[in-house]
N, C-alpha and C positions, 0 to 999 in steps of 0.2 A: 600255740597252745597244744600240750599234748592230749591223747585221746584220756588218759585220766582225768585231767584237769578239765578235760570239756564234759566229760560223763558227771564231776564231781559237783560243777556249774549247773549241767543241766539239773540235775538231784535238788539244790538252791531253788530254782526256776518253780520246779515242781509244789517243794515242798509251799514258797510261795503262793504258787494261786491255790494251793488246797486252804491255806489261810485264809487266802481272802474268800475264798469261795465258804467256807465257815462262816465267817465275819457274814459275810450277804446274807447268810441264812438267818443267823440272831437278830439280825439289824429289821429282816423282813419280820421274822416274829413277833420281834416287839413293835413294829408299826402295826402288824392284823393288830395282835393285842389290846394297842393302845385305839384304836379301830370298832373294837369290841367294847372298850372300856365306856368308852366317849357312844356308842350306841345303845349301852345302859341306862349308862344316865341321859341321854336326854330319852327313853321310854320311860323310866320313873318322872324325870318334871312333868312330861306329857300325864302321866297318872297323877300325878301331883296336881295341873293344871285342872283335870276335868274331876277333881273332888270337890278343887275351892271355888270354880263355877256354880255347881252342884248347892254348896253351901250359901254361895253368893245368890244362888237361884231361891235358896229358902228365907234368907234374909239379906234385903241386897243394902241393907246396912253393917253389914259384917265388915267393920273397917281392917280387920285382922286380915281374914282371906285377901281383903282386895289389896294389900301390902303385902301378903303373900305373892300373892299372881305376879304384882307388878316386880318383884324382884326374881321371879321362874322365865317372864317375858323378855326382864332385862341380862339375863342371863342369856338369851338364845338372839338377842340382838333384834329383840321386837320394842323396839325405845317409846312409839308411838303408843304401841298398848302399854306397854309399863306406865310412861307417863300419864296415860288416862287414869291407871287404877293406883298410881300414887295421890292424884287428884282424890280422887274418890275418898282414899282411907285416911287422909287428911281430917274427913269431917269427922272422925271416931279419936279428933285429938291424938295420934298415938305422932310419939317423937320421931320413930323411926321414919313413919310416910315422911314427916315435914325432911328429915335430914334425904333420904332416897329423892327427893322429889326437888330437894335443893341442890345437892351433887348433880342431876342430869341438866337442870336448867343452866349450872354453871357449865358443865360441860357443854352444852350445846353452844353457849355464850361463847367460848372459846373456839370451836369450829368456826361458826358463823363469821370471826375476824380474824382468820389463818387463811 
């Protein structure tokens, strides 16, 4: 190989990891990003949680809130609490608790014989 051809290669070389070294940089951005994203919202469920306590505190018949909670808990992989406040808001009749509270029981039914 001549010294042109090897200068021309190494320029190739070059140009390459300036690429990838770009690439790394976006790639990290959008994981802080998504990083940030995901640390928003669960500071809003968390705000979201200690309203429908709050509300659950004034009336702990509030079958709404407690079908609220129980779908913010099952969203953060707290199943046990979900599952309790699915119970709960069941007694306010509302369709939704009954379908959230059927969904996890069948899901669980399916771990338990895997």
């Amino acid at each position: 190989m001549t010294n042109s051809q090897l200068t021309a290669t190494l320029k190739h070389y070059e140009a390459a990891i300036e690429t990838l070294q770009q690439s790394q940089s976006v790639l990290l951005a959008e994981e802080v990003l998504s990083i940030l994203n995901r640390r928003d919202a669960l500071q809003v469920a968390l705000q979201e949680a200690k309203y429908l306590q709050q509300a659950i505190s004034l009336n702990a018949d509030n079958a709404q809130a407690h079908l609220y909670l129980g779908v913010i808990y099952e969203e953060y992989q707290e199943v046990d609490k979900a599952q309790k406040q699915y119970r709960i808001a069941t007694g306010g009749d509302l369709p939704g608790a009954y379908n959230s509270l059927l969904l996890y029981l069948i899901m669980e039914k399916r771990c338990a014989y895997s």
